[in-house]
C-alpha positions in Angstrom: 165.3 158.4 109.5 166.7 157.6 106.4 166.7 153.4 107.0 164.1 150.8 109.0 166.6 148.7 110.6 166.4 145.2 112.0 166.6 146.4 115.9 166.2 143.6 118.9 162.4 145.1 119.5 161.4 144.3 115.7 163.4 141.2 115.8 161.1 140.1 118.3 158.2 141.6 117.3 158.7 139.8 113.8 159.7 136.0 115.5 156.5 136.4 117.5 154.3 137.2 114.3 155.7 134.5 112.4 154.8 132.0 115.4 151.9 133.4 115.6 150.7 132.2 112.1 150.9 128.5 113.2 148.5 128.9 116.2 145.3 127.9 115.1 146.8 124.9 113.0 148.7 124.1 116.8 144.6 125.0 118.8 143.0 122.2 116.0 145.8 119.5 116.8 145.5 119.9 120.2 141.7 120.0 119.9 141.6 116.7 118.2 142.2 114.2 120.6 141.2 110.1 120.0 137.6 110.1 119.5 137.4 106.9 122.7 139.4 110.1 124.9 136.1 110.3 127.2 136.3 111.2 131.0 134.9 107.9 131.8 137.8 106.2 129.5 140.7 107.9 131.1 139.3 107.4 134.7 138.7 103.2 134.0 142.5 103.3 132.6 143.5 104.6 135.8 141.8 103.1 137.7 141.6 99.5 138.0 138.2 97.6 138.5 139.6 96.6 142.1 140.4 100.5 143.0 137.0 101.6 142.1 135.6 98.8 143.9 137.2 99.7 147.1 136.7 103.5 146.6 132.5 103.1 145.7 132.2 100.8 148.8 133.8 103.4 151.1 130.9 105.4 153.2 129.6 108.8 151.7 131.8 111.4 151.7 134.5 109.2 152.9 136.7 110.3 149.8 136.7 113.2 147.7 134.3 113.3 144.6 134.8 115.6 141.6 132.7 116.1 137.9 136.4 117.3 137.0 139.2 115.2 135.6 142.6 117.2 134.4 144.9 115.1 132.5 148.3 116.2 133.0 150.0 113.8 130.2 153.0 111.5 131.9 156.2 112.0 134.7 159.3 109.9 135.1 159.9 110.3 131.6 163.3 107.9 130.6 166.8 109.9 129.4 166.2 110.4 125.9 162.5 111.4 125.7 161.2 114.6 125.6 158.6 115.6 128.7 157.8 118.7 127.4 156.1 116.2 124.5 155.2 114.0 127.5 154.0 116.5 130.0 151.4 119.6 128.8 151.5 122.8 130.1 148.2 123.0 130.0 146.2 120.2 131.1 143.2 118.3 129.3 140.1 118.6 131.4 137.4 115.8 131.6 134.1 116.4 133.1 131.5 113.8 134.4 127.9 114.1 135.0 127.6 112.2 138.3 130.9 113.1 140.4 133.3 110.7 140.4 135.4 109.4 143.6 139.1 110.9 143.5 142.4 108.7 145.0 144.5 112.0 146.4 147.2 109.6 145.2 150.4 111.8 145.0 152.6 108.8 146.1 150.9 106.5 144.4 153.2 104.0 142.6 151.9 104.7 138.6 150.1 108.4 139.0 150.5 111.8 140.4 147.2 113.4 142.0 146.8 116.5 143.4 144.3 119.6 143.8 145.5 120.7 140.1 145.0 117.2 138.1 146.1 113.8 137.7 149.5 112.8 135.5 150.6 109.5 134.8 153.9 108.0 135.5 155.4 106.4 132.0 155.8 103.5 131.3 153.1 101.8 133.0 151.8 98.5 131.1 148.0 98.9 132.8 148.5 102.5 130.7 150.1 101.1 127.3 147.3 101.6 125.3 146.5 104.9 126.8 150.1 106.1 126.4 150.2 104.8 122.5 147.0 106.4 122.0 148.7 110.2 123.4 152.1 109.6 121.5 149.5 109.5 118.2 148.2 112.6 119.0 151.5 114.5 120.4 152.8 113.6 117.3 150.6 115.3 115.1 151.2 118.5 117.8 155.1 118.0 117.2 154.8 118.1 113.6 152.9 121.6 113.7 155.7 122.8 116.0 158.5 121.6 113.6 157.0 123.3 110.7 156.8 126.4 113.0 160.4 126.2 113.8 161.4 125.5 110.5 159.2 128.8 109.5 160.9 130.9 111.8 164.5 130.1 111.4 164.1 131.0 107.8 162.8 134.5 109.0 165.4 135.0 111.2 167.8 134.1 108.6 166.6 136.5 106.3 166.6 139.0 109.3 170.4 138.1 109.8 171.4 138.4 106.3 170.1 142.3 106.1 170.3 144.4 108.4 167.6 146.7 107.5 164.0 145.9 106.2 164.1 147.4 102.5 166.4 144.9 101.2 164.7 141.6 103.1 161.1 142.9 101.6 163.2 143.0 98.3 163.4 139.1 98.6 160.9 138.0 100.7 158.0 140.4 100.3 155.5 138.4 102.3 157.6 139.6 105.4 155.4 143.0 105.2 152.7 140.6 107.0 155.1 140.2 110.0 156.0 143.9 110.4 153.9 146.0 112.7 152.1 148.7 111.7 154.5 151.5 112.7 157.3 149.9 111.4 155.7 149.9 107.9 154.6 153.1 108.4 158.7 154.8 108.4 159.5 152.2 105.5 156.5 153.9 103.3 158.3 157.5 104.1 161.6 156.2 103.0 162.9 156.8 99.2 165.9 155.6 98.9 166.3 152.0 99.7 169.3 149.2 99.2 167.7 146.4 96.9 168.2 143.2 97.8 169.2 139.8 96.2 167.8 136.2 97.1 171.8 134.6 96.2 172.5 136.0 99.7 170.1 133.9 101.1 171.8 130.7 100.1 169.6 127.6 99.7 166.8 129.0 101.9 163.0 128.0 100.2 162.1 131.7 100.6 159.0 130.5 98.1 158.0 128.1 100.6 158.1 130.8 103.3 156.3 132.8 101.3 153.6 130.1 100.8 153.5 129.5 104.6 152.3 133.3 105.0 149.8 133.3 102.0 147.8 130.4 103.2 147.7 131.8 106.8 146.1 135.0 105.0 143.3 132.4 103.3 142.7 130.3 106.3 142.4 132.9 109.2 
């Protein structure tokens, strides 16, 4: 094989490397929720003094009882707003040490409750506070996943503008990190290879890319 071109498989295999590097700075962000974010916090926001009054002076057994909270994030989200930000795939578990009584609650007018978790319904002024308090720490998620996106478009750029791999190491060398190890293996038994230029590139930061890869190697 006289070339290592840019085929869909590598293409692919390369876009999910270069996500890849962005995971544990996504885990840590995700991980770091409000330091008040307790099981017993988000289960008084829900549920209002009254509610638990009524549910605690129920008989034994009369409602379900769980050491388990998942928080689902917020439904209903308004035209305009995101609800993959809003919602999470996966949900945020809270556990309690005596088990706490559980509304079923899936048409209740401000949450969703079901066997998998509980998700709020946006908006609500009893969950203002609580709702600020998740924007702050979505937000710090969201800017993780913009750099990520940002990080990736340049590679597929780069990708686009060559269609083989000798020329796109030429200008972005750090791209070696991203290929697998049997692509690299047929570059390394290739002589002859086109040379390529960063002016092709146009105004892409291909230093900044390059940075984005070195201080994965440092931090992983």
């Amino acid at each position: 094989m006289a070339t290592v071109r840019f085929s869909e498989k590598l293409r692919e295999d390369v876009v999910r490397n270069a996500k890849k590097i962005f995971n544990k700075e996504l885990t840590d962000a995700r991980a770091d929720t409000p330091a008040n974010w307790t099981g017993e916090y988000i289960y008084n926001t829900v549920f209002s003094k009254a509610t638990r009054d009524t549910m605690n002076a129920l008989p034994t057994k009369f409602m379900e009882e769980s050491k388990v909270l998942n928080f689902g994030g917020f439904k209903q989200v308004p035209e305009g707003e995101s609800k993959d930000y809003w919602g999470l795939s996966s949900d945020l578990q809270f556990t309690y040490v005596v088990p706490m009584r559980m509304p079923y609650g899936t048409d209740h007018a401000t949450f969703y409750k079901n066997w998998r978790g509980l998700t709020l319904v946006y908006g609500v002024p009893e969950f203002a506070t609580l709702q600020a308090e998740f924007k702050q720490w979505r937000d710090k998620q969201w800017s993780v996943v913009a750099k990520q996106a940002k990080f990736v478009a340049g590679v597929k750029q780069i990708m686009d503008t060559y269609s083989t791999l000798s020329p796109a190491l030429k200008v972005f060398p750090a791209l070696w990190d991203l290929i697998p190890e049997e692509y690299r293996e047929r570059h390394l038994k290739i002589v002859n290879r086109k040379r390529g230029d960063a002016k092709e590139l146009g105004d892409l930061d291909v230093s900044n890319l390059t940075a984005v890869v070195a201080l994965n190697k440092l931090t992983r």
